[in-house]
CHARMM-style PDB file with segment names, atoms N, HN, CA, C and O in Angstrom:
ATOM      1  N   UNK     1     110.938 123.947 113.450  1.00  0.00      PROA
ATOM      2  CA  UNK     1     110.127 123.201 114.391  1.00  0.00      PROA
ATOM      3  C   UNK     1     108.758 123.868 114.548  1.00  0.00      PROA
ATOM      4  O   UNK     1     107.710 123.316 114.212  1.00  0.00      PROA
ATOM      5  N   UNK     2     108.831 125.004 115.043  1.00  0.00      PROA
ATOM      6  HN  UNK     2     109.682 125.452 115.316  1.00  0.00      PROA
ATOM      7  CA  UNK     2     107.525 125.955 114.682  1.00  0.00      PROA
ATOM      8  C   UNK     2     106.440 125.907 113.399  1.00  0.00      PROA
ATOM      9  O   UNK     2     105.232 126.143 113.388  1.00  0.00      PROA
ATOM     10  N   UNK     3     107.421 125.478 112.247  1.00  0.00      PROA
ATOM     11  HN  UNK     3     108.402 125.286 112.256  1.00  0.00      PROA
ATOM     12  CA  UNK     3     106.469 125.230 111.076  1.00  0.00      PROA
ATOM     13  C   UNK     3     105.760 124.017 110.990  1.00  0.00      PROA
ATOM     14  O   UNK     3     104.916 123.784 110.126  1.00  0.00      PROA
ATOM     15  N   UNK     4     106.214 122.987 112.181  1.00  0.00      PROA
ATOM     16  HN  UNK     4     106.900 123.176 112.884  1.00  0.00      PROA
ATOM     17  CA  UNK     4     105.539 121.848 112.003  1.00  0.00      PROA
ATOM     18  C   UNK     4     105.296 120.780 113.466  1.00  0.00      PROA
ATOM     19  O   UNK     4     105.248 119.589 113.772  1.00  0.00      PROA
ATOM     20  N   UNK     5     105.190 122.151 114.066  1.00  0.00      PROA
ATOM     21  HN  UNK     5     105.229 123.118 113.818  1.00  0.00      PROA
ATOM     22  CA  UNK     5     104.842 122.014 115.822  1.00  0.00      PROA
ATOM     23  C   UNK     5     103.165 120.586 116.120  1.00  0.00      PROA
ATOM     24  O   UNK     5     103.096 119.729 117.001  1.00  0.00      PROA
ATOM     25  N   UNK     6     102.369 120.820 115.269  1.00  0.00      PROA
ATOM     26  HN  UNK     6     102.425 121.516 114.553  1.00  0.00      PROA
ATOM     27  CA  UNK     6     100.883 120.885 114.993  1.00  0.00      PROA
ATOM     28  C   UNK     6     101.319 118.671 114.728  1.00  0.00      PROA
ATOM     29  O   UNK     6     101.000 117.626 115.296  1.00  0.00      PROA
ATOM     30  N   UNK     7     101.938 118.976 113.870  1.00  0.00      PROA
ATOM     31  HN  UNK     7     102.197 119.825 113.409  1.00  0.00      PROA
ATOM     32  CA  UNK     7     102.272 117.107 113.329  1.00  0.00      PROA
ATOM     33  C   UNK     7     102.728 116.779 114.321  1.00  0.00      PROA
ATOM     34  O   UNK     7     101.992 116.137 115.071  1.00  0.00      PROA
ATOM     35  N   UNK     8     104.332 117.113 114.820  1.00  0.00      PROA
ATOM     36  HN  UNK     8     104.930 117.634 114.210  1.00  0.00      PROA
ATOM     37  CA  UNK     8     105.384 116.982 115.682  1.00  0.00      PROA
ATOM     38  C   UNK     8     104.829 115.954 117.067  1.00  0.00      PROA
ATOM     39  O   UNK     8     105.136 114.833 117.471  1.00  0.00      PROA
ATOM     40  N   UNK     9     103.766 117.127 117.547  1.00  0.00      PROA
ATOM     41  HN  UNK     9     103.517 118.038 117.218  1.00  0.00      PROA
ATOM     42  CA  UNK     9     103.144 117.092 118.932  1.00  0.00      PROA
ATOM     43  C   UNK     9     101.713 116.161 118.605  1.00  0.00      PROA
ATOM     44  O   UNK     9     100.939 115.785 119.485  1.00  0.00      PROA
ATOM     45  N   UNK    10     101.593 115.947 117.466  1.00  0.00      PROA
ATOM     46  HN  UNK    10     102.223 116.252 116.752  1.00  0.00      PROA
ATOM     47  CA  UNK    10      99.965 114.713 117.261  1.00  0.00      PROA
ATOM     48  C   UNK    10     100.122 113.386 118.206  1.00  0.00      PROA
ATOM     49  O   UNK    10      99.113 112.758 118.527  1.00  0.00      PROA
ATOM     50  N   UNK    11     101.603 112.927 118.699  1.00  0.00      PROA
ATOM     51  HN  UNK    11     102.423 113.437 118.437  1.00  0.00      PROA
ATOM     52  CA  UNK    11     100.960 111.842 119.492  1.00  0.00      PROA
ATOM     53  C   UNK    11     100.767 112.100 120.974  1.00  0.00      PROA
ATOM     54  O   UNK    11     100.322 111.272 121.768  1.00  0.00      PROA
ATOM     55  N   UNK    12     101.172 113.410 121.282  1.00  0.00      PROA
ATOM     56  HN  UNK    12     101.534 114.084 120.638  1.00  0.00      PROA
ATOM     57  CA  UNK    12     100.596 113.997 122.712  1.00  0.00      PROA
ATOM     58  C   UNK    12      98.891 114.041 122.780  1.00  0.00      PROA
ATOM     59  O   UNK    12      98.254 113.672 123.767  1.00  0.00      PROA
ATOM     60  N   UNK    13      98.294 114.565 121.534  1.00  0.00      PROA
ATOM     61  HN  UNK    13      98.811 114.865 120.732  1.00  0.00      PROA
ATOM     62  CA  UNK    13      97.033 114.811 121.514  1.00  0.00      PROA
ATOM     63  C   UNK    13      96.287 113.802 121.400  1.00  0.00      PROA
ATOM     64  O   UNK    13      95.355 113.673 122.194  1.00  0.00      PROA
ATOM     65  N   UNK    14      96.580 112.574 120.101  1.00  0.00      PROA
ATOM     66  HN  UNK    14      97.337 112.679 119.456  1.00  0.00      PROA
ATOM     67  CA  UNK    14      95.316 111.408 119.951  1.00  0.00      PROA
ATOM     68  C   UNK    14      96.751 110.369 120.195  1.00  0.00      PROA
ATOM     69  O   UNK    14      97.864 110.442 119.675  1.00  0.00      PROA
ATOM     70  N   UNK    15      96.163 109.348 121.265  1.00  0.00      PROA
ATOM     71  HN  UNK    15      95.259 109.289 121.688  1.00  0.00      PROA
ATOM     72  CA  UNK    15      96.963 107.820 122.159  1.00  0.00      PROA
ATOM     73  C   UNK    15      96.894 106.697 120.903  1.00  0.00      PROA
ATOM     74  O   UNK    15      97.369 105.582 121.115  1.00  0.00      PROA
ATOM     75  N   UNK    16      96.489 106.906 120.018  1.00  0.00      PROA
ATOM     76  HN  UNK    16      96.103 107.812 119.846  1.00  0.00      PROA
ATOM     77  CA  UNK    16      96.629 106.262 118.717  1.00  0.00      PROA
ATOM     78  C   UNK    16      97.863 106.414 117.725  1.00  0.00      PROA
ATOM     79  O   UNK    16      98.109 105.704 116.750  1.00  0.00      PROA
ATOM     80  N   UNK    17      98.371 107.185 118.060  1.00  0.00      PROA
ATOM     81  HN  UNK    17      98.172 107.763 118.851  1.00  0.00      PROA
ATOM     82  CA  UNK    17      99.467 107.807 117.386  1.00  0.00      PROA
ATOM     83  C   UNK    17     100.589 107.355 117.906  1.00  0.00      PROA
ATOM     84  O   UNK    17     100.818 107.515 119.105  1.00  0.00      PROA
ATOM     85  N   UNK    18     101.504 106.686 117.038  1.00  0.00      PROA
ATOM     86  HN  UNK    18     101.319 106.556 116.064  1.00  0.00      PROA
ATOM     87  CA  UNK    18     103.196 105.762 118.077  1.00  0.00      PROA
ATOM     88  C   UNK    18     103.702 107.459 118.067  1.00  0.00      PROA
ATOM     89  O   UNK    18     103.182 108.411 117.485  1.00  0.00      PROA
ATOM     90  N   UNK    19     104.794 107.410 118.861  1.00  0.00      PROA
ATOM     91  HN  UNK    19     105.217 106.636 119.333  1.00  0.00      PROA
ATOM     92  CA  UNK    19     105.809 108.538 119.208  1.00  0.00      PROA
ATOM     93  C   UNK    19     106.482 108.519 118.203  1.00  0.00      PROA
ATOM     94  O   UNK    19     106.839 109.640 117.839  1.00  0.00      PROA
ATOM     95  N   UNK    20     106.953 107.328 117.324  1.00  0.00      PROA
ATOM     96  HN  UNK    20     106.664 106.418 117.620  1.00  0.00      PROA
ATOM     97  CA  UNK    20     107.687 107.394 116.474  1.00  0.00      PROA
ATOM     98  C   UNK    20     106.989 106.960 115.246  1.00  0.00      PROA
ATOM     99  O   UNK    20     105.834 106.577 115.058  1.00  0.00      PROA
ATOM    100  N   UNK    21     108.075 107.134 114.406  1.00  0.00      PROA
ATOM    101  HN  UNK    21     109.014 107.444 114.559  1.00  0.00      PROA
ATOM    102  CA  UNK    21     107.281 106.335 113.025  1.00  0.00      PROA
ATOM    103  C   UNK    21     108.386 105.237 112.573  1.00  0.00      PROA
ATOM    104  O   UNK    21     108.431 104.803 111.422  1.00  0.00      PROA
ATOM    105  N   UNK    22     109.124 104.904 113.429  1.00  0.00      PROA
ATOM    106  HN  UNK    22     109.087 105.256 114.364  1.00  0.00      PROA
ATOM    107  CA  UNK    22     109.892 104.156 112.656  1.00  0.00      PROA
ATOM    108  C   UNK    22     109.666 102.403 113.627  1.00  0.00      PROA
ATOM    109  O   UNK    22     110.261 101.804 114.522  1.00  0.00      PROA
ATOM    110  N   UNK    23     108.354 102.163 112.688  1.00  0.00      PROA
ATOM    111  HN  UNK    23     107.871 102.650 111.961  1.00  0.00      PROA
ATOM    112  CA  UNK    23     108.186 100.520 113.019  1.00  0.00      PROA
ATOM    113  C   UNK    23     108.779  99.645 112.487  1.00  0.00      PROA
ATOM    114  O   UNK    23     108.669  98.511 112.955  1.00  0.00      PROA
ATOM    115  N   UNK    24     109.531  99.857 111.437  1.00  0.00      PROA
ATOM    116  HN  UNK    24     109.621 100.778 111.057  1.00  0.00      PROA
ATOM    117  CA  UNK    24     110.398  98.556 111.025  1.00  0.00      PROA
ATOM    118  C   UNK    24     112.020  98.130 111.804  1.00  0.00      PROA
ATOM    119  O   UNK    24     112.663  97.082 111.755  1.00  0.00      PROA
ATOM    120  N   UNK    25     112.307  99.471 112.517  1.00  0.00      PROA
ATOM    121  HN  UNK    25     111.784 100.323 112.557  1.00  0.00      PROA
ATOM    122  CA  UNK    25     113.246  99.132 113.477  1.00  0.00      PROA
ATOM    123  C   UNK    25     113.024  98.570 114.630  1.00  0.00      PROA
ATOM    124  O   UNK    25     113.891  97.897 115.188  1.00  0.00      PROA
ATOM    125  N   UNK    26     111.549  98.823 115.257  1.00  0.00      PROA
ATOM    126  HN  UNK    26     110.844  99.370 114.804  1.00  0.00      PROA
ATOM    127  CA  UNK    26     111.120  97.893 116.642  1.00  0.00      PROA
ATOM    128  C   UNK    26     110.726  96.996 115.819  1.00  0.00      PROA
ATOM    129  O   UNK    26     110.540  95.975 116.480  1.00  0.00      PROA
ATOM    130  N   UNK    27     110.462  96.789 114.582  1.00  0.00      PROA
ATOM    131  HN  UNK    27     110.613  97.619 114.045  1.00  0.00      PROA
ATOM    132  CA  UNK    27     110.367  94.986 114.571  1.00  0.00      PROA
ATOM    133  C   UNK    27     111.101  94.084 114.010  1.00  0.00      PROA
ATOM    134  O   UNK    27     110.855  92.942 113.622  1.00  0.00      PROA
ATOM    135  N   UNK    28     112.251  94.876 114.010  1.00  0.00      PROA
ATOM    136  HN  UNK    28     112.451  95.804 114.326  1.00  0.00      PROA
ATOM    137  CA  UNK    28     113.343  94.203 113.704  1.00  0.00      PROA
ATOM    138  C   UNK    28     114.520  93.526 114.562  1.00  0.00      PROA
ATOM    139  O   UNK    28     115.402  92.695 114.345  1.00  0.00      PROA
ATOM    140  N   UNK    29     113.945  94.558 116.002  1.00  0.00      PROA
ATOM    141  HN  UNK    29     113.229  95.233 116.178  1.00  0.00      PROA
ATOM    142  CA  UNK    29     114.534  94.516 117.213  1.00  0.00      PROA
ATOM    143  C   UNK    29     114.673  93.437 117.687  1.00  0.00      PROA
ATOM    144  O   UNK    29     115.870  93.155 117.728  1.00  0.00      PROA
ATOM    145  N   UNK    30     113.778  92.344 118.241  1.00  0.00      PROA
ATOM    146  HN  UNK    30     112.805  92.574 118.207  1.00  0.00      PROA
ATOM    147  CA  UNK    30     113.352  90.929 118.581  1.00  0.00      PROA
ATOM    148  C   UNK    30     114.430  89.990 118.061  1.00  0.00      PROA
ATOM    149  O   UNK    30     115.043  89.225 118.806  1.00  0.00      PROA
ATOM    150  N   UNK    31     114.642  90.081 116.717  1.00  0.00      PROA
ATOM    151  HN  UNK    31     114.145  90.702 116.112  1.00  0.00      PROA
ATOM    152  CA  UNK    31     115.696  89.197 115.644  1.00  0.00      PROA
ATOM    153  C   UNK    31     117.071  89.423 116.159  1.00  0.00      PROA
ATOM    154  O   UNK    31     117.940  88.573 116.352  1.00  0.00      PROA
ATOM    155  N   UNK    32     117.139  90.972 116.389  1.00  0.00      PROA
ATOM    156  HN  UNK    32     116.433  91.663 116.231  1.00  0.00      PROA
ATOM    157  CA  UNK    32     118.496  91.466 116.567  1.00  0.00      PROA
ATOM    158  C   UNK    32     119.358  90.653 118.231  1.00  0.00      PROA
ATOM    159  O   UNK    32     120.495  90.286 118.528  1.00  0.00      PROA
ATOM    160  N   UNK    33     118.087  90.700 118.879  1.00  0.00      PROA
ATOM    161  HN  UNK    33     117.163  90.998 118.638  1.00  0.00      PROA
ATOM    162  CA  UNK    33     118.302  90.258 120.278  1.00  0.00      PROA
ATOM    163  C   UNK    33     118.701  88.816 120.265  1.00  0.00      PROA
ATOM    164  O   UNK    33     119.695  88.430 120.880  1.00  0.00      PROA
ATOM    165  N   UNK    34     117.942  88.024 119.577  1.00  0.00      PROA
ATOM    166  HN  UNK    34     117.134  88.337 119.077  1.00  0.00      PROA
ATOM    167  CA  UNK    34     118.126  86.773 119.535  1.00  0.00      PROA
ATOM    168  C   UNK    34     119.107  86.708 118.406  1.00  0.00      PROA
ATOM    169  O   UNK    34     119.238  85.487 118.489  1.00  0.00      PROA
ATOM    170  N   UNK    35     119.651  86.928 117.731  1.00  0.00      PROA
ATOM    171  HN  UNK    35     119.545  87.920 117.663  1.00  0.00      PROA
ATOM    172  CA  UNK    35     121.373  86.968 117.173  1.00  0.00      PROA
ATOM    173  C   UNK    35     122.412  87.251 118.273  1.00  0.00      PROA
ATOM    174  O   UNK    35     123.529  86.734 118.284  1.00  0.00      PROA
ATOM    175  N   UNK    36     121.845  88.319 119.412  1.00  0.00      PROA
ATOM    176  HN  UNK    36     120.938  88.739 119.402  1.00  0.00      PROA
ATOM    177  CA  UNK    36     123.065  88.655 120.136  1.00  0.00      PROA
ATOM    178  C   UNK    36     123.112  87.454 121.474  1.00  0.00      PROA
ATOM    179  O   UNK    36     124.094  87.109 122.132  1.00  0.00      PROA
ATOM    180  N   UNK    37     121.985  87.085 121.560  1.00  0.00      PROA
ATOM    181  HN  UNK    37     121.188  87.365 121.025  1.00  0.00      PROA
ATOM    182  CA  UNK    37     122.458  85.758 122.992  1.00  0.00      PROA
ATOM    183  C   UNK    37     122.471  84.438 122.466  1.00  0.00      PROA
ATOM    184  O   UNK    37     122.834  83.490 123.161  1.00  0.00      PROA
ATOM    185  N   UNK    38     121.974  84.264 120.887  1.00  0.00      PROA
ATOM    186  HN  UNK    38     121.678  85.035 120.323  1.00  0.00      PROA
ATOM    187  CA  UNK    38     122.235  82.762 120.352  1.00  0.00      PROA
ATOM    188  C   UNK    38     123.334  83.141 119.454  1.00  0.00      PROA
ATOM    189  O   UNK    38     123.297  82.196 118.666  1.00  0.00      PROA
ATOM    190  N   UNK    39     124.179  83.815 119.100  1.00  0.00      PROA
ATOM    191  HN  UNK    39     124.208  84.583 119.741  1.00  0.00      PROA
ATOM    192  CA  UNK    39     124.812  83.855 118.077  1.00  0.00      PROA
ATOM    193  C   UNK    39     124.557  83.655 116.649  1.00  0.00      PROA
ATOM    194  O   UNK    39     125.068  84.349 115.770  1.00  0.00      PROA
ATOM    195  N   UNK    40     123.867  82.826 116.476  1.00  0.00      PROA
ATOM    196  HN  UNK    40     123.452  82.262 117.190  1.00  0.00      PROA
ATOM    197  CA  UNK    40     123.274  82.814 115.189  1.00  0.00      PROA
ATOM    198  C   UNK    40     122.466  81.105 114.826  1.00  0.00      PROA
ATOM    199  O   UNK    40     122.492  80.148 115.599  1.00  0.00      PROA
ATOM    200  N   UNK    41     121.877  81.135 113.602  1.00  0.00      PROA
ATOM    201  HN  UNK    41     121.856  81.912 112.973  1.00  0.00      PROA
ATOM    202  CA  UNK    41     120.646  80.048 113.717  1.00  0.00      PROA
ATOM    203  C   UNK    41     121.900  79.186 113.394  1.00  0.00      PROA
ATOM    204  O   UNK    41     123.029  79.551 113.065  1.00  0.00      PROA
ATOM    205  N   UNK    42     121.195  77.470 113.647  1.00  0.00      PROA
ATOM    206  HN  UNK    42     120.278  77.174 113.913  1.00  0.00      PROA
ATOM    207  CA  UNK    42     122.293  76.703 113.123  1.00  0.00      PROA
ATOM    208  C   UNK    42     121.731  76.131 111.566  1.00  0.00      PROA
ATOM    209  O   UNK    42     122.536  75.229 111.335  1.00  0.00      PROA
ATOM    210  N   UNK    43     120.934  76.177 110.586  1.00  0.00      PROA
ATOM    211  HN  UNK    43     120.279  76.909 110.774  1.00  0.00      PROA
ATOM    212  CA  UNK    43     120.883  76.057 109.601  1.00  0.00      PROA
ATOM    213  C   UNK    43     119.803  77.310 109.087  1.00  0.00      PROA
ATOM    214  O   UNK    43     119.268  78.066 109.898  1.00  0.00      PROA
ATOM    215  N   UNK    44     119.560  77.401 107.445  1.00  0.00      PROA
ATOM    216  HN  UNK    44     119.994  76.787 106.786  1.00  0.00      PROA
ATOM    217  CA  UNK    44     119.294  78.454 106.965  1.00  0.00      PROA
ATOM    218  C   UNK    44     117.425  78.357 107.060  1.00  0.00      PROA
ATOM    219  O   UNK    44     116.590  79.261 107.011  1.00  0.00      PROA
ATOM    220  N   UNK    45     117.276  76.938 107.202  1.00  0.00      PROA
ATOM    221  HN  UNK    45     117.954  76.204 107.241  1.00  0.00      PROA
ATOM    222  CA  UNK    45     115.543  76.384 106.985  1.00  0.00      PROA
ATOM    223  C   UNK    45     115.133  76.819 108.679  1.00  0.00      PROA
ATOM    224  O   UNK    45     113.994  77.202 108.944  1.00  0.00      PROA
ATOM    225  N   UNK    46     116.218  76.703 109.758  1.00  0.00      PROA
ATOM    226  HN  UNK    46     117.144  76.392 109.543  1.00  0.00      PROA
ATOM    227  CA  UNK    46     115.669  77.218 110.812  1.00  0.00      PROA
ATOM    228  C   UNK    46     115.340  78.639 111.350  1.00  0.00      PROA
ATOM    229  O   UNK    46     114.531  79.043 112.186  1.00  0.00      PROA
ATOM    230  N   UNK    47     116.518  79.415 110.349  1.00  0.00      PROA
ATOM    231  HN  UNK    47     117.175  79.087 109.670  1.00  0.00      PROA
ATOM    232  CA  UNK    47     116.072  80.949 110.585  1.00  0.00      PROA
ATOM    233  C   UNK    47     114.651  81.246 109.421  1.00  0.00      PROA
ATOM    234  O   UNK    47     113.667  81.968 109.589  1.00  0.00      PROA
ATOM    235  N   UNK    48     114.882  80.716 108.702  1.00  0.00      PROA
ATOM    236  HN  UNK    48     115.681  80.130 108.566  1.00  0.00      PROA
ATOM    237  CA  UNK    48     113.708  81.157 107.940  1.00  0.00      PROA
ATOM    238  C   UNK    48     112.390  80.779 108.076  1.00  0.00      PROA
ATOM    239  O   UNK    48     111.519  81.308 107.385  1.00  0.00      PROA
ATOM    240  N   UNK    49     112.078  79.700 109.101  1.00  0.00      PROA
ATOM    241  HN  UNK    49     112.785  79.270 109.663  1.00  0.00      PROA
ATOM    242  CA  UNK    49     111.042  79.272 110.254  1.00  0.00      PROA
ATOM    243  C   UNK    49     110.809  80.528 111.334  1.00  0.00      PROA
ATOM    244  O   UNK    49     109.719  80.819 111.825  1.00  0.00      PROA
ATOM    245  N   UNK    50     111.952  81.138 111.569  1.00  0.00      PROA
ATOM    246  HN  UNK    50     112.838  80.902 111.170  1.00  0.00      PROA
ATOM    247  CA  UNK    50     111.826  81.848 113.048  1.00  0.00      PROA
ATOM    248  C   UNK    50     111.048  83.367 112.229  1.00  0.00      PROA
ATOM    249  O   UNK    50     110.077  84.064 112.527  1.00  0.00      PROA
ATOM    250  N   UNK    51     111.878  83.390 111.291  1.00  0.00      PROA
ATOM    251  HN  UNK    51     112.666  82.824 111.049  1.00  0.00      PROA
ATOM    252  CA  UNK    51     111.438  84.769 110.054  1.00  0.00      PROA
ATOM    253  C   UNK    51     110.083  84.589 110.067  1.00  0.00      PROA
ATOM    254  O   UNK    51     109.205  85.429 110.265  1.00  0.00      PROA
ATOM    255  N   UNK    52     109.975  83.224 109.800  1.00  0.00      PROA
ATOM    256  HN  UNK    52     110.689  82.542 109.639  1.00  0.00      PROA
ATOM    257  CA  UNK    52     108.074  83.642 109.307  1.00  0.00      PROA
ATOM    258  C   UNK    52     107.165  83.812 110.018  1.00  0.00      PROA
ATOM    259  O   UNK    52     106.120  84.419 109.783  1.00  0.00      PROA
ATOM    260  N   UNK    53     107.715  82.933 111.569  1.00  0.00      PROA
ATOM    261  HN  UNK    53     108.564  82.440 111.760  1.00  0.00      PROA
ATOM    262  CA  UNK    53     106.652  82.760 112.573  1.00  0.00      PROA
ATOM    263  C   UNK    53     106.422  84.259 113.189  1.00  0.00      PROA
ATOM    264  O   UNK    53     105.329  84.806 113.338  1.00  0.00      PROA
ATOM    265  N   UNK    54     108.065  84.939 113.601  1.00  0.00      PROA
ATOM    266  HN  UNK    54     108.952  84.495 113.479  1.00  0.00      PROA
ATOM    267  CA  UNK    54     108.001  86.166 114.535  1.00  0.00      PROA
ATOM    268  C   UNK    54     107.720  87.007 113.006  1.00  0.00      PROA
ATOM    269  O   UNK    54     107.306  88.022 113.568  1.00  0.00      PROA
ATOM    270  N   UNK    55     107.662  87.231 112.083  1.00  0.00      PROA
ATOM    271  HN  UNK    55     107.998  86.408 111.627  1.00  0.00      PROA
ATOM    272  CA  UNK    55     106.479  88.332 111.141  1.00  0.00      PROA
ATOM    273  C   UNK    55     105.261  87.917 111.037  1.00  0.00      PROA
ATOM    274  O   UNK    55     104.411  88.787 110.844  1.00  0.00      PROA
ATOM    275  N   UNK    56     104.829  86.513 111.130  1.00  0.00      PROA
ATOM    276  HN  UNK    56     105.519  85.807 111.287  1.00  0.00      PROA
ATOM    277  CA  UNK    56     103.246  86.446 111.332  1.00  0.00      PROA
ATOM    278  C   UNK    56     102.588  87.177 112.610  1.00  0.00      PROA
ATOM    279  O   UNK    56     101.743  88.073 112.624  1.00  0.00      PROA
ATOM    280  N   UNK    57     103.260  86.494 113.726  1.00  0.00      PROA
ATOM    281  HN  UNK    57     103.946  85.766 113.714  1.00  0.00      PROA
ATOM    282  CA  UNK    57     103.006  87.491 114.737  1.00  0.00      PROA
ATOM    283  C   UNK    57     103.489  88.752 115.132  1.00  0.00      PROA
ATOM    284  O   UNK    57     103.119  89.379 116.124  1.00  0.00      PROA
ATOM    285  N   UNK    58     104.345  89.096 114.296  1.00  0.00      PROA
ATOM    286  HN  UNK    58     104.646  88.586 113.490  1.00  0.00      PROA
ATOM    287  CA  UNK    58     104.357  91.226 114.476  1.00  0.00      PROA
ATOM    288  C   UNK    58     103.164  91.259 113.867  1.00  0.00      PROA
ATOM    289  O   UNK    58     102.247  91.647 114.592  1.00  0.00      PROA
ATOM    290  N   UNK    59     102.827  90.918 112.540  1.00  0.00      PROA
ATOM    291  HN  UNK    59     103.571  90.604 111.952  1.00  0.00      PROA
ATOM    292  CA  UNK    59     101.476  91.686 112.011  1.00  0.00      PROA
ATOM    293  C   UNK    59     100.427  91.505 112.758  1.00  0.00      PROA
ATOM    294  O   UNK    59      99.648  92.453 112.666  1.00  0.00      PROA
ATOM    295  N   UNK    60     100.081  90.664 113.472  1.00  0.00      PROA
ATOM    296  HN  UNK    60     100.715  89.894 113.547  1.00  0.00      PROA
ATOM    297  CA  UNK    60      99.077  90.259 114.628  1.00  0.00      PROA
ATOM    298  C   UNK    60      98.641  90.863 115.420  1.00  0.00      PROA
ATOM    299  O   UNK    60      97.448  91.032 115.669  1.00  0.00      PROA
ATOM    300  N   UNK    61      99.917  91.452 116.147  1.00  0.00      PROA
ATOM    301  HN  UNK    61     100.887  91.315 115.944  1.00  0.00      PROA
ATOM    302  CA  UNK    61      99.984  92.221 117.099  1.00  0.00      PROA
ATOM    303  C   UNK    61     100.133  93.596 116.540  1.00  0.00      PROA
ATOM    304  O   UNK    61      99.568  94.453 117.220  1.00  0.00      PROA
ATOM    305  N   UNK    62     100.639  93.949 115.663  1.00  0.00      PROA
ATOM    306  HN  UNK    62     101.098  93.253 115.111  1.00  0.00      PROA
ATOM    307  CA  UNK    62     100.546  95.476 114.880  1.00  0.00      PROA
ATOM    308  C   UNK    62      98.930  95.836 114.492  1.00  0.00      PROA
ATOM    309  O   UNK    62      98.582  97.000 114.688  1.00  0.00      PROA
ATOM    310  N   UNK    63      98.192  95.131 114.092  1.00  0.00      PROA
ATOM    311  HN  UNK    63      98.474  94.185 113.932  1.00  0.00      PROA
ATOM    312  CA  UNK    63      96.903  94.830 113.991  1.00  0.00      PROA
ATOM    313  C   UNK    63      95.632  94.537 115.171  1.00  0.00      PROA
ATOM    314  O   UNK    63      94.484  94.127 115.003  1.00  0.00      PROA
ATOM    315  N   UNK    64      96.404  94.954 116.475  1.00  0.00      PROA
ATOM    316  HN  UNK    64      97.336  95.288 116.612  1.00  0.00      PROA
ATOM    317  CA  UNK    64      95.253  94.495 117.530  1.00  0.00      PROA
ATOM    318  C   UNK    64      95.547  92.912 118.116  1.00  0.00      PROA
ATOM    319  O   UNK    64      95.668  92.704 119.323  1.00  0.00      PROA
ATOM    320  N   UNK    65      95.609  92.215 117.457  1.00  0.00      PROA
ATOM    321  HN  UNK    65      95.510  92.385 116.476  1.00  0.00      PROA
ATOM    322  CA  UNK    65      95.300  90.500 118.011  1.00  0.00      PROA
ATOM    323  C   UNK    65      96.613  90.229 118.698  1.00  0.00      PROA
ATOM    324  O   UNK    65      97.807  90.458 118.506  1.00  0.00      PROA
ATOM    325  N   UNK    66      95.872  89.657 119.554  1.00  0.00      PROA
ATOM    326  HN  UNK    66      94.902  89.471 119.710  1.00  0.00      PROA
ATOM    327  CA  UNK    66      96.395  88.250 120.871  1.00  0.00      PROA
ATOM    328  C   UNK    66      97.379  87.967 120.200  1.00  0.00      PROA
ATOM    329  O   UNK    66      97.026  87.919 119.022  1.00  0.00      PROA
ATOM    330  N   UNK    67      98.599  87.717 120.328  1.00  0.00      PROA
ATOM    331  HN  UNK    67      98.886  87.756 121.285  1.00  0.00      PROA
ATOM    332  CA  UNK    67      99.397  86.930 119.150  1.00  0.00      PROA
ATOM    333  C   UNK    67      99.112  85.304 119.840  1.00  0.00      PROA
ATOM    334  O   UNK    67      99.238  84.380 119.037  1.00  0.00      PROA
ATOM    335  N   UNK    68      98.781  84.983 121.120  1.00  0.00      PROA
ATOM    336  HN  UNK    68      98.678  85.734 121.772  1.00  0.00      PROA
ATOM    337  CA  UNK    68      98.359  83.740 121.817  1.00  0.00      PROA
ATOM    338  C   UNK    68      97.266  83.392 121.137  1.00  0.00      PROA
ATOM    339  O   UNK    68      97.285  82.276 120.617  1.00  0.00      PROA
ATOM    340  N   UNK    69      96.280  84.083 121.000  1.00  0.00      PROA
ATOM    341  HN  UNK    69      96.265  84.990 121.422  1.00  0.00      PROA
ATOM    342  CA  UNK    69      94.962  83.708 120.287  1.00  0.00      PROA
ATOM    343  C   UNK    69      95.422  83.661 118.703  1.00  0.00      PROA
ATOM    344  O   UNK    69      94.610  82.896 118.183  1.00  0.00      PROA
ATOM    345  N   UNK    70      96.380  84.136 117.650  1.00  0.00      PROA
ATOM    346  HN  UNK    70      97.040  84.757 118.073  1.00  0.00      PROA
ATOM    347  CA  UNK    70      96.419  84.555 116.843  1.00  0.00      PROA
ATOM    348  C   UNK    70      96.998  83.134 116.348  1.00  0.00      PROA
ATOM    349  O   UNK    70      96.672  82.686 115.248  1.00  0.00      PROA
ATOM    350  N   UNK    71      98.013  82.335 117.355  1.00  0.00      PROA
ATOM    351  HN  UNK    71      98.277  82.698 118.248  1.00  0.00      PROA
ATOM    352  CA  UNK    71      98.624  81.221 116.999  1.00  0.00      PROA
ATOM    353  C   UNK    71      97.464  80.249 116.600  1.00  0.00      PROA
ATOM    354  O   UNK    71      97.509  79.465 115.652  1.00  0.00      PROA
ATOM    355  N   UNK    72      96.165  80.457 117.675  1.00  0.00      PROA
ATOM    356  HN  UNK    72      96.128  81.094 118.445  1.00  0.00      PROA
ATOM    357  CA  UNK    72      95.154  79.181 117.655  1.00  0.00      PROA
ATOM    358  C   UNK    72      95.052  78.909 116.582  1.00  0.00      PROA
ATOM    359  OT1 UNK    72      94.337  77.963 116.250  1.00  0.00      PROA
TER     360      UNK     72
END
């Protein structure tokens, strides 16, 4: 830990920095939630609607933008 105290502690120092590095599990999170209170999509063209819309808007929002403005 000592050998790599300096990286470890970088998102204490610059607010730009996530705590973690693991963004593909918070954005995977959203999907996971909505499997657990809908059970699941009722055809394959409707999950793959929900796929595209909620990854257009993670990148949106991973990127700065409104995802409200981002829809306009």
């Amino acid at each position: 830990m000592k050998k790599h105290e300096t990286a470890v502690l970088l998102f204490a120092r610059l607010s730009h920095v996530p705590f973690t590095n693991n963004r593909a599990e918070r954005d995977l999170r959203m999907s996971k939630v909505k499997q657990k209170v809908s059970g699941c999509f009722r055809t394959r063209k409707h999950a793959e609607a929900y796929c595209r819309i909620s990854r257009y808007l993670q990148t949106m929002a991973n990127q700065g933008y409104n995802p409200l403005v981002a829809i306009q």
